[in-house]
C-alpha positions in Angstrom: 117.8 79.5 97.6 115.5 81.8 99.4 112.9 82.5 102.4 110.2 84.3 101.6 107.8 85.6 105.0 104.3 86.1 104.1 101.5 87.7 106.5 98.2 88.1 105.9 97.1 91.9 106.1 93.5 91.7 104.7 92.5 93.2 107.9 94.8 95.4 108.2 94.2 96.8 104.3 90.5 97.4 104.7 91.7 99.9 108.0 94.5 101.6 106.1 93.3 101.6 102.4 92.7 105.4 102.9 95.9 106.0 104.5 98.8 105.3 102.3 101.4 107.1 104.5 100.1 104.5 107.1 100.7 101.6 105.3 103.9 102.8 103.7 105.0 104.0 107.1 104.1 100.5 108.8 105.7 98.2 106.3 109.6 100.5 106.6 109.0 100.2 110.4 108.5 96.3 110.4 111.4 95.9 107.8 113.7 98.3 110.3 112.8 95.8 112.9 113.8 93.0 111.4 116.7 94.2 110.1 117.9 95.2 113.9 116.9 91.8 115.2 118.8 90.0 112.5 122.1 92.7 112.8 122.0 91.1 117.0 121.0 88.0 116.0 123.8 87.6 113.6 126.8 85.2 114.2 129.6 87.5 115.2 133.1 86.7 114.1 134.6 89.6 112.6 131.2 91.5 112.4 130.9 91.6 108.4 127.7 89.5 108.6 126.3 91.7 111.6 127.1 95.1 109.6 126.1 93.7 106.1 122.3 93.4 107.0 120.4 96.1 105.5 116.2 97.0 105.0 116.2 98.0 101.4 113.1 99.2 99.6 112.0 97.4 96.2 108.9 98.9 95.5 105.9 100.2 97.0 105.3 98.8 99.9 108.1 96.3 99.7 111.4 95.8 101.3 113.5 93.1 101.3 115.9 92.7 104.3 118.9 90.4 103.5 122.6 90.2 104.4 125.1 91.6 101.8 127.9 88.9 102.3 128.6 85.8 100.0 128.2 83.3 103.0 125.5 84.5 104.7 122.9 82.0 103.8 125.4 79.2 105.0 125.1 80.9 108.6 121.6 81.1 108.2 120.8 77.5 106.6 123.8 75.6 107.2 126.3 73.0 105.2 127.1 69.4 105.1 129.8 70.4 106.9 128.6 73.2 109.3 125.7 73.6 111.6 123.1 76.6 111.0 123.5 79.6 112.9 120.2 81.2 111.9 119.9 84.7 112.2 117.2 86.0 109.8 114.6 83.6 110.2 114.8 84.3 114.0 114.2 87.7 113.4 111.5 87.5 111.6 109.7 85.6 114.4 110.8 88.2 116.7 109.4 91.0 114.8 106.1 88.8 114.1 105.2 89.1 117.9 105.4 92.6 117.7 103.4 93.5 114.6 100.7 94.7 116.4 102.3 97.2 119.1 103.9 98.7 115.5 101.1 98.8 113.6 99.0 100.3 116.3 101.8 103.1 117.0 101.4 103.9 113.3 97.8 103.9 113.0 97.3 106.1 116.2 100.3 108.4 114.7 98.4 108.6 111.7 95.1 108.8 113.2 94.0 106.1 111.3 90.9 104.0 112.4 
């Protein structure tokens, strides 16, 4: 069972099409983000969950941010016997109000318009 986030970026594609560095930059700075939102956000016990959350790149333009322990999705989603204690999915929504201070910042370091 999984979560997948989708944004729409067809905006955003026709400014950087001619800026792949822009793009490639924008899309490891967003993961990042997430993945320090979700490491605070993270229910702390022993701090395996906290320290197993990692941005990892899967292919162009793709990254995947996920935690690297066996019961992390039970935090996150919750049991018949347990309450959720999400952490991703909160970070995500985090990140999502800030997409356009980091794009911007990478567009203006790229001077991209």
């Amino acid at each position: 069972m999984g979560m997948d986030v989708k944004i729409d970026t067809k905006g955003l594609e026709r400014m950087i099409k001619n800026s792949p560095a822009a793009r490639e930059e924008g899309v490891k700075t967003t993961a990042f983000v997430i993945q320090g939102y979700a490491t605070m956000l993270a229910p702390y016990k022993t701090g395996a969950l906290a320290a197993s959350v990692k941005a990892e790149e899967q292919g162009r333009d793709v990254y995947w941010v996920r935690d690297g322990v066996n019961y992390g999705i039970y935090q996150e989603l919750g049991t018949k016997f347990m309450a959720a204690h999400p952490f991703l999915w909160p970070a995500c929504e985090k990140a999502k109000s800030q997409l356009a201070s980091i794009w911007r910042a990478v567009l203006e370091r790229r001077n991209v318009t």
